[in-house]
TORFIDO-815877 format. One record per residue: residue number from 1; residue in one letter; x, y, z of N, C-alpha, C, O, CB in turn. Coordinates in steps of 0.1 Angstrom, whole numbers, padded with zeros to 4 digits. Glycine has a CB too. Layout:
i; aa; n.X; n.Y; n.Z; ca.X; ca.Y; ca.Z; c.X; c.Y; c.Z; o.X; o.Y; o.Z; cb.X; cb.Y; cb.Z
NUM; a; X; Y; Z; X; Y; Z; X; Y; Z; X; Y; Z; X; Y; Z
...
***
This chain:
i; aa; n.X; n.Y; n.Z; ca.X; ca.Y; ca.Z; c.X; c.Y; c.Z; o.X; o.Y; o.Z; cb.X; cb.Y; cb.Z
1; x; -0006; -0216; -0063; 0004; -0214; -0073; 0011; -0226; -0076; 0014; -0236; -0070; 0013; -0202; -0069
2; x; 0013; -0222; -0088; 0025; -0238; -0095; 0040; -0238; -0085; 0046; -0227; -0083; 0032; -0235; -0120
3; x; 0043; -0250; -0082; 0053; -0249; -0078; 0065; -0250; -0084; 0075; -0250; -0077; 0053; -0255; -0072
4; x; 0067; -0249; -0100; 0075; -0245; -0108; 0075; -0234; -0112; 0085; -0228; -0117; 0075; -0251; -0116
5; x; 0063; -0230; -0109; 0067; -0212; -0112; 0074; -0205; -0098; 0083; -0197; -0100; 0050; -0202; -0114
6; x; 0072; -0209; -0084; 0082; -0209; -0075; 0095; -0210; -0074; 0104; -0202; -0071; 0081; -0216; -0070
7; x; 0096; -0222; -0078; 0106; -0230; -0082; 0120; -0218; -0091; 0132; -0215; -0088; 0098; -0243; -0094
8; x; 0110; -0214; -0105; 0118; -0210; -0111; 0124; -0190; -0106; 0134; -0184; -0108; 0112; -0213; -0125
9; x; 0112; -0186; -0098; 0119; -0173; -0089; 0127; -0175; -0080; 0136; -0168; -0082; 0110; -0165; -0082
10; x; 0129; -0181; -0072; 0137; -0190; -0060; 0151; -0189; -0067; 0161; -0181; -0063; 0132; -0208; -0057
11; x; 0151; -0197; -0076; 0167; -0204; -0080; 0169; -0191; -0097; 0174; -0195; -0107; 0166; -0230; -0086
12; x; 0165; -0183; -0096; 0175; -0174; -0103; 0188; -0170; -0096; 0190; -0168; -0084; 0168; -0161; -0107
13; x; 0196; -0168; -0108; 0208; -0160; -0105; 0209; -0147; -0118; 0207; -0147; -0130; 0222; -0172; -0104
14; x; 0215; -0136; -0107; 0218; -0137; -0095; 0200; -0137; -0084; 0189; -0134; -0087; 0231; -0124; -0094
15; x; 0207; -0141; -0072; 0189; -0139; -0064; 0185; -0122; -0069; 0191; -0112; -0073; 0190; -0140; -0039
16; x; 0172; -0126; -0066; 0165; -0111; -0070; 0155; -0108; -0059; 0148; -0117; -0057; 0155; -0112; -0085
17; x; 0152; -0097; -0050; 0140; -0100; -0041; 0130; -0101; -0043; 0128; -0095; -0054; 0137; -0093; -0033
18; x; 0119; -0108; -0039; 0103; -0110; -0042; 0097; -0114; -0028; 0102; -0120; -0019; 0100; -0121; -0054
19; x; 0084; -0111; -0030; 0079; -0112; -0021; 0065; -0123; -0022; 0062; -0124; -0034; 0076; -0098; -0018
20; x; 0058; -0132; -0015; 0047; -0139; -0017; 0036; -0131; -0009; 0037; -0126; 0002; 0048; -0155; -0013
21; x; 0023; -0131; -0017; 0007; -0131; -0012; 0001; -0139; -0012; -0004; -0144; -0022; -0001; -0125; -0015
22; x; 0000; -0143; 0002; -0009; -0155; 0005; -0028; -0154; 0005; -0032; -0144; 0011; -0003; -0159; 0019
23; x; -0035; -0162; 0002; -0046; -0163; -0001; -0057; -0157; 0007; -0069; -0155; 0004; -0047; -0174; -0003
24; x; -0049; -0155; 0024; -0051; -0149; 0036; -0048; -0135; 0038; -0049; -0129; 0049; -0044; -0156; 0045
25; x; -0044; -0131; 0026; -0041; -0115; 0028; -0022; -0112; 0036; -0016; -0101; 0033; -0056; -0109; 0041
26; x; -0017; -0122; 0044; -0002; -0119; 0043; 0007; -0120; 0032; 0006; -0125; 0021; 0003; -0126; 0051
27; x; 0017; -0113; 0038; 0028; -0108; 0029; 0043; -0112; 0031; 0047; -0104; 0039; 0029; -0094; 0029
28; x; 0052; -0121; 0027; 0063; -0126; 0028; 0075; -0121; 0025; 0079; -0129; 0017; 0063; -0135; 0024
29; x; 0086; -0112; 0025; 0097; -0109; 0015; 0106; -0116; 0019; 0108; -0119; 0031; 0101; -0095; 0014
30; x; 0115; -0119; 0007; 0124; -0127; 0012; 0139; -0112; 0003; 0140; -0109; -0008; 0121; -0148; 0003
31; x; 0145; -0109; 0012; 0154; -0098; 0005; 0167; -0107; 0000; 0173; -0104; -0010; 0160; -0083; 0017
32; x; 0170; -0119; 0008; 0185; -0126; 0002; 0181; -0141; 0003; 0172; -0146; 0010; 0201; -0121; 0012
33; x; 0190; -0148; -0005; 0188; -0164; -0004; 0185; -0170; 0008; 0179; -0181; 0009; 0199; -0170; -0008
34; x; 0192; -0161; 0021; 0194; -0167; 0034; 0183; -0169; 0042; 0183; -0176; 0052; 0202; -0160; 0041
35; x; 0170; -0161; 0035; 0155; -0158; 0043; 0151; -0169; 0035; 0139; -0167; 0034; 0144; -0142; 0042
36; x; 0154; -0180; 0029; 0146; -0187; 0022; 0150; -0202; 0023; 0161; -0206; 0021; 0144; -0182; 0009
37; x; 0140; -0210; 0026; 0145; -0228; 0023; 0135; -0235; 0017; 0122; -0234; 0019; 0147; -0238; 0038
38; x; 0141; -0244; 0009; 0127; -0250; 0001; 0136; -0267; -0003; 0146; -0269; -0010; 0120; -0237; -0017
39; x; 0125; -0278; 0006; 0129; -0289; -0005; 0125; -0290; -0018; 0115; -0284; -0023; 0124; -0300; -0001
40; x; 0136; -0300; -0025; 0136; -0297; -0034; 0120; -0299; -0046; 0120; -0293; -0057; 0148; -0303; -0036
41; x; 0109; -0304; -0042; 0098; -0301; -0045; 0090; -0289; -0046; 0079; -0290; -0052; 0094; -0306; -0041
42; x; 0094; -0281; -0041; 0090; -0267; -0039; 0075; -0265; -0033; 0070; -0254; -0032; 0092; -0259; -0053
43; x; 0069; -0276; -0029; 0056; -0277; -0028; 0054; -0265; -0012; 0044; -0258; -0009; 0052; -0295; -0026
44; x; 0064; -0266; -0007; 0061; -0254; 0005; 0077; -0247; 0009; 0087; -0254; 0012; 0054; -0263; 0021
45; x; 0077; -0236; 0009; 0092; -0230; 0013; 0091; -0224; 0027; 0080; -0221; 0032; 0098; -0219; 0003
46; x; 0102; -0223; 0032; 0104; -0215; 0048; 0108; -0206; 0043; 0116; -0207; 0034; 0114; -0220; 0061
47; x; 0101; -0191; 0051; 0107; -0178; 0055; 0112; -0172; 0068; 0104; -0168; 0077; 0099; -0169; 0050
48; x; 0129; -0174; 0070; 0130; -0173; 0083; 0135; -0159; 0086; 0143; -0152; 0079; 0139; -0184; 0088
49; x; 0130; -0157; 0094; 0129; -0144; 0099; 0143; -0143; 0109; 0151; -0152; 0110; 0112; -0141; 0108
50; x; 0145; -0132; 0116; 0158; -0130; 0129; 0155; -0138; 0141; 0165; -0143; 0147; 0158; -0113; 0135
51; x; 0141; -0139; 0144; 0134; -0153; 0157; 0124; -0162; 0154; 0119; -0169; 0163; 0126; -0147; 0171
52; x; 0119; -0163; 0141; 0113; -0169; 0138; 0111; -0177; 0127; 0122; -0174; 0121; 0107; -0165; 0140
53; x; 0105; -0183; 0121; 0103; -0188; 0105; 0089; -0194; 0107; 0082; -0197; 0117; 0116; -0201; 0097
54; x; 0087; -0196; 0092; 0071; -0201; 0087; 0069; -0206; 0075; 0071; -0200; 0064; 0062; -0191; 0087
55; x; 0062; -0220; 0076; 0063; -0227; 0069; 0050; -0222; 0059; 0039; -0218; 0063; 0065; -0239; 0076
56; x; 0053; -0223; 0047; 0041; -0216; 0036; 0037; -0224; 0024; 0044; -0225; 0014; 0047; -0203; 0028
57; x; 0028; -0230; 0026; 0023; -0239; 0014; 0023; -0233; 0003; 0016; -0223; 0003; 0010; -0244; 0016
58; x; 0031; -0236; -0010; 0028; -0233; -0021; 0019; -0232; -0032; 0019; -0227; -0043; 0033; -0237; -0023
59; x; 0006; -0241; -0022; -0008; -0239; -0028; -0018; -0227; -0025; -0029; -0225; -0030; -0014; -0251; -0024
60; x; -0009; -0217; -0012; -0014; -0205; -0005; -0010; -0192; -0013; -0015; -0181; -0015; -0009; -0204; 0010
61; x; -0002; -0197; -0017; 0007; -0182; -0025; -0007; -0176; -0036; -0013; -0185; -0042; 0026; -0190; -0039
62; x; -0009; -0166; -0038; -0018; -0162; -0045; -0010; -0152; -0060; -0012; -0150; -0072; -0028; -0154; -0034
63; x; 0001; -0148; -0050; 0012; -0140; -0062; 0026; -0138; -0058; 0030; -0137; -0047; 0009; -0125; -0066
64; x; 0032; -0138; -0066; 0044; -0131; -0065; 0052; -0115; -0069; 0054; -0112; -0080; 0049; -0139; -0069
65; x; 0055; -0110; -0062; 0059; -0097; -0060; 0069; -0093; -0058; 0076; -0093; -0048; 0054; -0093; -0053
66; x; 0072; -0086; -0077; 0086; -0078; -0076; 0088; -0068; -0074; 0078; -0061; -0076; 0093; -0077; -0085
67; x; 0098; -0061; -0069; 0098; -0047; -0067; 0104; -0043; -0084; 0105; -0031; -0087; 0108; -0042; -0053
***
């Protein structure tokens, strides 16, 4: 996926939830700004979880997913 199309779901306001599908069949939700980090390239963002996080290439993303 384009990393401006990332880019531009990420930095709406107000945040909105969405979720990524990765090319591997996982599933990411990010419910608030706080689950999410991205330099400012957007080429890969972190989803950190309550013990964990994971780094997600922006070239893996297959879609994005609104409720």
């Amino acid at each position: 996926m384009d990393a401006t199309a990332v880019k531009d779901v990420v930095e709406r306001q107000p945040f909105r939830p969405f979720a990524v599908r990765l090319s591997d069949g996982r599933q990411y939700t990010f419910r608030t700004p706080r689950d999410l980090g991205a330099p400012r390239s957007y080429r890969e963002i972190f989803r950190f979880g309550d013990s964990e996080w994971v780094l997600i290439d922006v070239e893996n993303i297959m879609e994005i997913v609104e409720p």
